[in-house]
C-alpha positions as CSV (number, residue, x, y, z in Angstrom):
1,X,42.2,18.2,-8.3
2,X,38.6,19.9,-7.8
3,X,37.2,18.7,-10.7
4,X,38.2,15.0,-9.8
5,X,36.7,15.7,-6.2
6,X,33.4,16.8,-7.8
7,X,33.2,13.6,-10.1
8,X,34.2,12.0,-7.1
9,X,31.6,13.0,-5.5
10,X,28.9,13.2,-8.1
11,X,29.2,9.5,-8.8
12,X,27.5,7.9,-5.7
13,X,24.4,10.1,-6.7
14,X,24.5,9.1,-10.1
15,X,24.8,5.4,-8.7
16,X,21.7,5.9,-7.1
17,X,19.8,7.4,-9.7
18,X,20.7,4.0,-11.7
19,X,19.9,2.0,-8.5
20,X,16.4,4.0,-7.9
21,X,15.7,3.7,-11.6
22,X,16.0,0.1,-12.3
23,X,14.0,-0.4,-8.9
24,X,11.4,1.6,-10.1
25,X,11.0,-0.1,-13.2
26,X,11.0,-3.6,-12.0
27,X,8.2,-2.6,-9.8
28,X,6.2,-1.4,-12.8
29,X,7.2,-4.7,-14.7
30,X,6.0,-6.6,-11.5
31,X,2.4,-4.9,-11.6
32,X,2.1,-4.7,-15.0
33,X,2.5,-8.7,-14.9
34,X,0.1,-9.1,-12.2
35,X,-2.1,-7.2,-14.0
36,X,-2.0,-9.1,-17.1
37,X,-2.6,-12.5,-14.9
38,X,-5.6,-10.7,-13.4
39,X,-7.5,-9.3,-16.4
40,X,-8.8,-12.3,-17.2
41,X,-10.7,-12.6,-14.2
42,X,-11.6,-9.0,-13.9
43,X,-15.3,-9.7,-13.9
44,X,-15.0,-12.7,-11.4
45,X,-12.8,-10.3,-9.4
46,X,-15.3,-7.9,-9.2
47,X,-18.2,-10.7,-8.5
48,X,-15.9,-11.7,-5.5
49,X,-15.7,-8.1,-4.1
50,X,-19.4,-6.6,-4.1
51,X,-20.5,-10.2,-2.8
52,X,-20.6,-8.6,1.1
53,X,-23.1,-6.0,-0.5
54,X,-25.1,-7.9,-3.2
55,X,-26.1,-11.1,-0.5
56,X,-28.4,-8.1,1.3
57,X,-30.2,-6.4,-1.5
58,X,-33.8,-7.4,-1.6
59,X,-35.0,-10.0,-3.6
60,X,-35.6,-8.7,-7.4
61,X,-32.9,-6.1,-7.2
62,X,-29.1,-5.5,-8.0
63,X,-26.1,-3.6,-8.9
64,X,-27.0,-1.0,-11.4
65,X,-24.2,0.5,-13.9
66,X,-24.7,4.7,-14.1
67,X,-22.3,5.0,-17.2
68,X,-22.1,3.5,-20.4
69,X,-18.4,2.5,-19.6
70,X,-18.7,1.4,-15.8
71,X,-19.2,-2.5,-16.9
72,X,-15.8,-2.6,-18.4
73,X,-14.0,0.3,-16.7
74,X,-15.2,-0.2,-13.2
75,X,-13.3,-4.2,-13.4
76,X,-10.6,-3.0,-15.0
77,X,-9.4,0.0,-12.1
78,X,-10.1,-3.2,-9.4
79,X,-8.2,-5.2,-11.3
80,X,-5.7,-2.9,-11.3
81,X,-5.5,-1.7,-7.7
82,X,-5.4,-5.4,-6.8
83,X,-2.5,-6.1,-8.9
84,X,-1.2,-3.1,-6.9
85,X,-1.7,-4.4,-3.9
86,X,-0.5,-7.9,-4.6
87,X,2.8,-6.9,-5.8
88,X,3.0,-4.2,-2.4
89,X,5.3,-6.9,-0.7
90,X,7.7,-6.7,-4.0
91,X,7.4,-2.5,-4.0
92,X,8.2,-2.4,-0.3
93,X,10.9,-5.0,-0.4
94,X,12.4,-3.2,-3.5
95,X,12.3,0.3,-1.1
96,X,14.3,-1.4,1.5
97,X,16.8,-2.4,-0.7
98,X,16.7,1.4,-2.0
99,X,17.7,2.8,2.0
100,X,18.7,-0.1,3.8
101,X,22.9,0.9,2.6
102,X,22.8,4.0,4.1
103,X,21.4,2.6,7.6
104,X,23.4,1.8,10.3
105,X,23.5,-1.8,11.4
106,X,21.1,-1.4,14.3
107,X,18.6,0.2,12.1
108,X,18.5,-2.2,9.9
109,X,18.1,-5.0,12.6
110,X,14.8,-3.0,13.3
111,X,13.8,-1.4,10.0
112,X,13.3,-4.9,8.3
113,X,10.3,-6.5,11.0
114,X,9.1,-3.3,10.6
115,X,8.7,-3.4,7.1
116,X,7.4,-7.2,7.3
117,X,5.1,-5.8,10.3
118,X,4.2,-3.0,8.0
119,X,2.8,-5.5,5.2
120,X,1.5,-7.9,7.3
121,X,-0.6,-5.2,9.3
122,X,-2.1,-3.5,5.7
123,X,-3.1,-6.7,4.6
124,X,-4.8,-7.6,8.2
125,X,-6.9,-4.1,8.3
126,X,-7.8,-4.7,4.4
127,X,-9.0,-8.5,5.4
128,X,-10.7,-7.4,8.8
129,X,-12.5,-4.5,7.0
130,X,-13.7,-7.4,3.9
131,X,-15.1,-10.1,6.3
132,X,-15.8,-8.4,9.6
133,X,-16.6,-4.5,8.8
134,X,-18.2,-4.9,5.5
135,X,-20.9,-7.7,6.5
136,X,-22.3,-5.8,9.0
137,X,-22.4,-2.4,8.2
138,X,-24.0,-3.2,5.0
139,X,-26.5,-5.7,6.4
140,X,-27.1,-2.4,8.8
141,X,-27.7,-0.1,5.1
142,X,-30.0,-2.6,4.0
143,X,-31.6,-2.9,7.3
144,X,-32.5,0.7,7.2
145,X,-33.9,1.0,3.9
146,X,-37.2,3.3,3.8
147,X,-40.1,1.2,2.6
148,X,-40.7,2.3,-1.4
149,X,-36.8,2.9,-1.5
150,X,-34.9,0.2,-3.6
151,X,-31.3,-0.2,-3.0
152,X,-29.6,-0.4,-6.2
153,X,-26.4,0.6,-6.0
154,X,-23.5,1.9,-8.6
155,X,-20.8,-0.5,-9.1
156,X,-18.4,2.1,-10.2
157,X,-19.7,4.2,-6.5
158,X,-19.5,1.0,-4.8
159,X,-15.5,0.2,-6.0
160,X,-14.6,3.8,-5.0
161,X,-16.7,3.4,-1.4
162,X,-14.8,0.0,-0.6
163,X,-11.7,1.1,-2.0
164,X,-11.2,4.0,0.5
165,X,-12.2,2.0,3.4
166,X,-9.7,-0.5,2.3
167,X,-7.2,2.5,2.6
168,X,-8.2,4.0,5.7
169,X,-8.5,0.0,7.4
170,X,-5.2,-0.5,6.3
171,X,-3.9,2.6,7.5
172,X,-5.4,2.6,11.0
173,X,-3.9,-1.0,11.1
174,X,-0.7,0.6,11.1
175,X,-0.6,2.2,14.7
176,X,1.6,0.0,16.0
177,X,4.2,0.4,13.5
178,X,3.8,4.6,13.6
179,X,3.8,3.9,17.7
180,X,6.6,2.2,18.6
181,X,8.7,4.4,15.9
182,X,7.6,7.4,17.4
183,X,9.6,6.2,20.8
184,X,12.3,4.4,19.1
185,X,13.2,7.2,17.4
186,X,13.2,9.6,20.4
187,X,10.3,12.0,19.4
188,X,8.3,10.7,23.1
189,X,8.3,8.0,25.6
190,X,5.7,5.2,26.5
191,X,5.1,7.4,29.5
192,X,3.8,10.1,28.0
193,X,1.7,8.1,25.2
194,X,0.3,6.4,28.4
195,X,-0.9,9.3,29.9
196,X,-2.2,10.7,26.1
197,X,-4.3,7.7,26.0
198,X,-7.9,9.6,26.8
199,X,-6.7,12.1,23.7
200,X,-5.8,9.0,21.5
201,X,-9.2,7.6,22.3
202,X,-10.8,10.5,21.4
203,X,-8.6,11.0,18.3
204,X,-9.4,7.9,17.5
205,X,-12.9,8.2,17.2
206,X,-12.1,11.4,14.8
207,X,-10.3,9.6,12.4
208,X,-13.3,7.0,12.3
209,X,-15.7,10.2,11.9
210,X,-13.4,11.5,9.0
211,X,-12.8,8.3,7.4
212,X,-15.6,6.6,6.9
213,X,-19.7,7.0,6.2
214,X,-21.5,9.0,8.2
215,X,-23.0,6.8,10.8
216,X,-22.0,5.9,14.3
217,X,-21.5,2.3,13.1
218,X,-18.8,2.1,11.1
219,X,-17.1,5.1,13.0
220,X,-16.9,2.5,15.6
221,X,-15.7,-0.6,13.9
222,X,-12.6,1.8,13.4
223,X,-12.1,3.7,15.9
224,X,-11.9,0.9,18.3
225,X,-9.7,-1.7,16.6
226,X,-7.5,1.8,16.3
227,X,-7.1,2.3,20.2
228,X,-7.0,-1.2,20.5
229,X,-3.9,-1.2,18.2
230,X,-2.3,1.7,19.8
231,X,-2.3,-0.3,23.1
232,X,-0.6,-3.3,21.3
233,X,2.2,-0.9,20.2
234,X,2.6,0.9,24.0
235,X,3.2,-3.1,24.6
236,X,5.6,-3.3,22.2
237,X,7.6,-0.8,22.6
238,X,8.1,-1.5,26.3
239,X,9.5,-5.0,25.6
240,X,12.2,-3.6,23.3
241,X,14.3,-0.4,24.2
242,X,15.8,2.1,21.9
243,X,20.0,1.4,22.3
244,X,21.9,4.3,23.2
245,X,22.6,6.8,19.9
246,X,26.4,5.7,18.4
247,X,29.1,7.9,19.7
């Protein structure tokens, strides 16, 4: 009788297992697609992407290459990361699919705009750091140039610059969602975030000092949209109200 409660027992785990597995490896057939659509355009893709930096470098310069395998590698990684990232929608979607059985009905109500929020919110820090951040702080660079200095920079140092300000822009975009879980799920109240809000600001401000180049510019152009976002998820989590715990 054991024995048949242990199988019992073993086989939602091992259903899982399954569950996780094929998930995982539709995911990787997804990207791995994506990628193959892309690589064709790798070099266009990277044209597309260093255009913010290459329409300020004086006249007569450009991009320079550093290793003998940057000109193919360096496409190749973008291409890769943006199959990545086009097929996040798919990966997070998948992930929900993953946790949303063992969620109670009310967290699923509020787990799935979250997710959407989630994605939508990456994507708007990624696209606010390409055509708002990007333009100016490297139009600042160039501006600042010492005379007898030419700017000619790596493409492979370039991919990894943008690439981690991509990350932390999509990241900082998040606040609201991080905000109004932190209250739904208990942990505080908008009270007590309200009355943190000097500390966020100057949080804030740290993670921009952390995250990004050394210079007050840029700092700022995250930092701000940052406490800016935090106040847009006080907001929300005053219009809806965590429901009583079940029981």
């Amino acid at each position: 009788m054991s024995i048949a409660m242990q199988q019992q027992g073993r086989m939602p785990l091992t259903e899982h297992l399954r569950d996780l597995r094929k998930r995982l490896m539709r995911s990787l057939l997804v990207i791995a697609l994506l990628f193959g659509a892309l690589f064709p355009f790798a070099q266009t893709l990277y044209t597309l992407i260093s255009e913010p930096l290459r329409r300020y470098l004086p006249e007569g310069t450009s991009m320079i290459a550093t290793s003998v395998t940057s000109p193919f590698l360096t496409p190749f990684k973008l291409t890769a990361m943006c199959a990545l990232f086009l097929a996040m929608p798919l990966l997070l979607h998948q992930a929900w699919g993953f946790i949303a059985p063992g969620l109670y009905r009310r967290e699923r109500r509020i787990a799935l705009p979250l997710l959407v929020s989630s994605i939508v919110l990456f994507y708007g820090g990624m696209a606010f750091a390409f055509f708002l951040v990007f333009p100016m702080m490297f139009g600042f660079f160039a501006s600042v140039t010492p005379d007898g200095v030419a700017m000619m920079t790596d493409i492979g140092l370039y991919l990894d610059f943008i690439m981690a300000l991509f990350l932390a822009f999509g990241l900082a975009f998040e606040i609201p969602v991080a905000t109004f879980i932190v209250v739904w799920a208990g942990l505080t109240d908008v009270a007590t975030l309200r009355r943190s809000r000097p500390y966020v600001i100057v949080g804030c401000f740290v993670v921009g000092m952390i995250l990004t180049p050394p210079d007050v510019f840029s700092q700022t152009m995250l930092a701000v949209p940052m406490w800016v976002l935090f106040e847009l998820g006080l907001v929300a989590c005053a219009l809806v109200h965590r429901p009583r715990s079940d029981g």
